[in-house]
C-alpha positions in Angstrom: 94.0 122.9 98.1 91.5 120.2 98.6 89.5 121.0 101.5 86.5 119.1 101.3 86.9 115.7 100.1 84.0 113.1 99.4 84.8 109.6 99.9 82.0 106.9 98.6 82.2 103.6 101.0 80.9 100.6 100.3 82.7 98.6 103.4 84.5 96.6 101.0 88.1 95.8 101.6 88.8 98.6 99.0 87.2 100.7 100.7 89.4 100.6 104.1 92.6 101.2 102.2 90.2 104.2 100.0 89.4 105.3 103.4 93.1 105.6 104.9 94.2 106.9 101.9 92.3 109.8 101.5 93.3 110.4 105.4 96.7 110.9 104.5 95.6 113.3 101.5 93.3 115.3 104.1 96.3 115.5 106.9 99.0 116.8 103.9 96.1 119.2 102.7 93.9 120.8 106.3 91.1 119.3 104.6 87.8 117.9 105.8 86.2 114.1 104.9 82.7 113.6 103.7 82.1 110.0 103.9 78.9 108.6 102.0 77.4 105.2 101.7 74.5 104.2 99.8 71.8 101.5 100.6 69.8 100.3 98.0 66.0 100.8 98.4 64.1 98.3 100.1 61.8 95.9 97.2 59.0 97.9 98.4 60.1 101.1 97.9 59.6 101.0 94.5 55.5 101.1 95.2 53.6 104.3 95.3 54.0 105.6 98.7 57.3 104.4 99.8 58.5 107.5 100.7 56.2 107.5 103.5 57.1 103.8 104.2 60.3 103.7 104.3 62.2 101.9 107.0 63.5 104.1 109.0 64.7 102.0 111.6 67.6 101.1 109.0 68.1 104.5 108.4 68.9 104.8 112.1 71.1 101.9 111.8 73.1 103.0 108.6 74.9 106.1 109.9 76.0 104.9 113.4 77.5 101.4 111.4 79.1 103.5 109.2 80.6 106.2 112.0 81.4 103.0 113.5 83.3 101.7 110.9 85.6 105.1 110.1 86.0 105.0 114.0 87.6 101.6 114.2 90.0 103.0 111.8 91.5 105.3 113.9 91.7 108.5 111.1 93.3 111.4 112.2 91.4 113.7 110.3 87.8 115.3 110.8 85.1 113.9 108.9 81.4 114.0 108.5 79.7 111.2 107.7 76.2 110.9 104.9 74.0 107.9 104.7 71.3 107.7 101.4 69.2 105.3 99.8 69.2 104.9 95.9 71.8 105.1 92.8 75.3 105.5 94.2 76.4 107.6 91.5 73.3 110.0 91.9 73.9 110.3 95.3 78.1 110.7 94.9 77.1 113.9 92.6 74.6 115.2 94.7 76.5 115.3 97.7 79.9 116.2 95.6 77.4 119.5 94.6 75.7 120.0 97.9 78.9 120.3 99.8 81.0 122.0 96.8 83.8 119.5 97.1 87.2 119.9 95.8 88.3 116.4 95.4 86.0 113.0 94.7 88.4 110.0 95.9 87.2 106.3 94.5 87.7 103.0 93.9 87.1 101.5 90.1 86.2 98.1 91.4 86.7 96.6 87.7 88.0 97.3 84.1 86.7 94.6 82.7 83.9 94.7 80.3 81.4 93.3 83.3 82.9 96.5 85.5 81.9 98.8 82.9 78.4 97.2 82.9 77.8 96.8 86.3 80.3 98.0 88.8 82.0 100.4 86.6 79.2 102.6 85.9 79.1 104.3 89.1 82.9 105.6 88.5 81.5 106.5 85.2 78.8 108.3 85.7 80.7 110.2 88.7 83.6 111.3 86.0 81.6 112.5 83.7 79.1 114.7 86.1 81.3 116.0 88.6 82.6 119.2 88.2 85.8 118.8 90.6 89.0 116.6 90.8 88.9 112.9 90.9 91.3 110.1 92.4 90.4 106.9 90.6 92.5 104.2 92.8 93.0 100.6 91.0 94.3 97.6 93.0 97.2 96.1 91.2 99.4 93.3 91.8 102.5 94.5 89.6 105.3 96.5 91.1 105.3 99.9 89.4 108.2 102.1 89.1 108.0 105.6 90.7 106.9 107.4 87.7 104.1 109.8 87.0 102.6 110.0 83.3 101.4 113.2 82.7 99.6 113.7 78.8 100.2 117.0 77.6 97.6 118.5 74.7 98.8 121.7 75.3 95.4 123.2 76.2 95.1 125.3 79.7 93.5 122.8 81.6 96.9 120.6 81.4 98.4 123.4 83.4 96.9 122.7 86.7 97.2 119.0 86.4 101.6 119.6 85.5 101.6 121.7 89.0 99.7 119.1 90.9 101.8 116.3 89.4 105.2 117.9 90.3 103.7 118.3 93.9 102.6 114.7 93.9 106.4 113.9 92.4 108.0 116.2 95.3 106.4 113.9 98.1 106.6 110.4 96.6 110.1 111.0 95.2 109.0 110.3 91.5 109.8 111.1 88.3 107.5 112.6 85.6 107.1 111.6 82.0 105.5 113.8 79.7 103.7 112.5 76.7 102.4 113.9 73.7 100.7 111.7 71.0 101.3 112.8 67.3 99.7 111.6 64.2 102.1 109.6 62.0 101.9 110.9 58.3 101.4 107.9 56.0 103.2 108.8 52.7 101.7 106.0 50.9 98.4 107.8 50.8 100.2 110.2 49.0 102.0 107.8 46.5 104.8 107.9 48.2 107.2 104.8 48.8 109.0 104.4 52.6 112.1 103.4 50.8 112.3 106.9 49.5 113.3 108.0 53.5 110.8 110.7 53.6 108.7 109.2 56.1 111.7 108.9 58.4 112.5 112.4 58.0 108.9 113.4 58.5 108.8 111.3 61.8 111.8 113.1 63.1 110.8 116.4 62.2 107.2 116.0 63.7 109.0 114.7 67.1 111.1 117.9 67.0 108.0 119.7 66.5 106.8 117.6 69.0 109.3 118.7 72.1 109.4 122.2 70.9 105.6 122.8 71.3 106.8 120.5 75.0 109.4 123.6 75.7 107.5 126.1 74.9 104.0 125.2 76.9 105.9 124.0 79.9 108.5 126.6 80.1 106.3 129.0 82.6 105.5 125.8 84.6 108.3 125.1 87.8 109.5 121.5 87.6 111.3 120.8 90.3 111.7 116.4 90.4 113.6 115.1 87.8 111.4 114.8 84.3 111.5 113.0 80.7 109.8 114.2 78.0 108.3 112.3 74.8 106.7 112.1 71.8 104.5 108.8 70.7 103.4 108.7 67.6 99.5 106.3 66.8 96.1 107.4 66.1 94.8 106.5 69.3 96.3 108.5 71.9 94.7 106.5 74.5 96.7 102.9 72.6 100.1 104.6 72.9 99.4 106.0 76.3 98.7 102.3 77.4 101.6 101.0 75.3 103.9 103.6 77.3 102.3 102.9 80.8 102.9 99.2 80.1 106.4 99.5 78.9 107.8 101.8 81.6 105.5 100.5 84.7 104.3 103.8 85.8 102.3 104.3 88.7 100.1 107.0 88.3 98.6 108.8 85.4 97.4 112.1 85.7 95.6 114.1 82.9 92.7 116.8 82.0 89.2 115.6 81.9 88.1 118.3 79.4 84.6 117.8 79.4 81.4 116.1 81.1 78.7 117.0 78.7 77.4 114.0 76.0 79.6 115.6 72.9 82.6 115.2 75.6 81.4 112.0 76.1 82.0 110.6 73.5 84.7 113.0 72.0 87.2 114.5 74.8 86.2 112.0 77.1 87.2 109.1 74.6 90.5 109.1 75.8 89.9 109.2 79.4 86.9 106.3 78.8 89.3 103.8 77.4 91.9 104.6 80.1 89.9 104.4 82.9 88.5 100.5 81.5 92.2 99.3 80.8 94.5 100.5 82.7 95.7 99.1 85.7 97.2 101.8 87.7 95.5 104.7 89.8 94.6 108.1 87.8 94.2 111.4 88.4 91.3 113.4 86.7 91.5 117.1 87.0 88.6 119.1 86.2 87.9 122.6 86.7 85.3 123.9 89.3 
């Protein structure tokens, strides 16, 4: 369960709906909130010294505006409240480490190729050097369907994220989709001509492989919502995943963020990158402590 859960603020309007939701993920869980904002330095900060000079009269400011705000809220669950100056996403990872959190629940202001420059690079920074859970949440104006996409690789850290879906399914009365992404085998690098129908009967023998390996790696797993299982064939998982989110409407994806080091980076955490950047729906990161 998620008992400590950091929560960056930024006083946007985001933030207020960030804030009540992860109030209502605190009450369903017993769990604490650690709310943080981050001021940026003050111009002379960055002069030899500044530690000595800082203003602390804005310090003494920051953290009663800021109790202030999660006050007029009217939460219902206990929180603590942090106050730094600096890089946001420094201070989101030191304070995710310093208190040992559980969960990191935060807003992805934009997907755009700006976002990812600017705005973006706090949420990816946090992704990739946490070593906990995340909640990504995405404002979007479409109405989704109640479904939950859950990508399966079959490795162990899918496990945890299949339980935690069918619990998130259970209380929002959704339905989960399981997705696996298989390499098409292009016969034509082979000599091979389509009309010959062996690409067809490759196709459907790599999808039965497909749901088999499915069966067999979610068969010790309780599902207890009502499920769908696929295969998608591409080779870029993170395309077809997109493809499938668009063409069903799904609400929330939820999948394994394998690895935070640089070869994860730009490896592992390919998939998750592009996701996070261009999809339009909330997602659910699940990495191990």
């Amino acid at each position: 369960m998620e008992k400590k859960i950091v929560v960056p603020i930024d006083y946007s309007e985001v933030s207020k709906e960030i804030a009540l939701f992860a109030d209502e993920w605190a009450e369903r869980t017993s769990g604490e909130l650690y709310f943080l904002h981050v001021s940026p330095l003050p111009e002379y900060s960055y002069y030899p010294g500044y530690i000595e000079h800082l203003d602390y009269s804005k310090e003494n400011h920051a953290l009663p505006q800021l109790k202030n705000y999660l006050e007029d809220l009217e939460l219902n669950s206990s929180f603590q409240t942090f106050h730094e100056y600096g890089s946001p996403y420094l201070k989101i990872v030191e304070l995710v480490e310093s208190v040992n959190a559980d969960l990191v629940i935060m807003a992805a202001h934009s997907h755009t190729l700006l976002g990812r420059l600017f705005m973006g690079s706090n949420t990816d920074y946090v992704v990739h050097h946490v070593h906990c859970p995340l909640y990504i949440s995405k404002k979007t104006s479409a109405s989704n369907n109640k479904i939950i996409l859950v990508p399966l690789d079959f490795s162990e850290s899918n496990r945890p994220v299949v339980e935690q879906a069918n619990e998130w399914a259970e209380r929002t009365e959704s339905e989960l989709h399981f997705i696996h992404v298989m390499m098409q085998v292009d016969y034509t690098y082979y000599g091979a001509e389509a009309s010959w129908g062996l690409g067809k009967a490759e196709l459907e023998l790599n999808e039965e492989e497909g749901l088999e390996l499915m069966e067999k790696f979610l068969a010790p797993i309780k599902i207890t919502v009502p499920e769908k299982r696929v295969v998608l064939f591409g080779s870029s998982s993170y395309l077809r995943i997109l493809d499938y989110q668009i063409e069903v409407q799904a609400g929330i994806l939820m999948l394994a963020g394998h690895d935070h080091s640089i070869a994860g980076r730009f490896f592992l955490g390919s998939n998750t990158d592009y996701l996070l950047h261009h999809l339009d729906i909330p997602m659910y990161i699940y990495k191990s402590k």
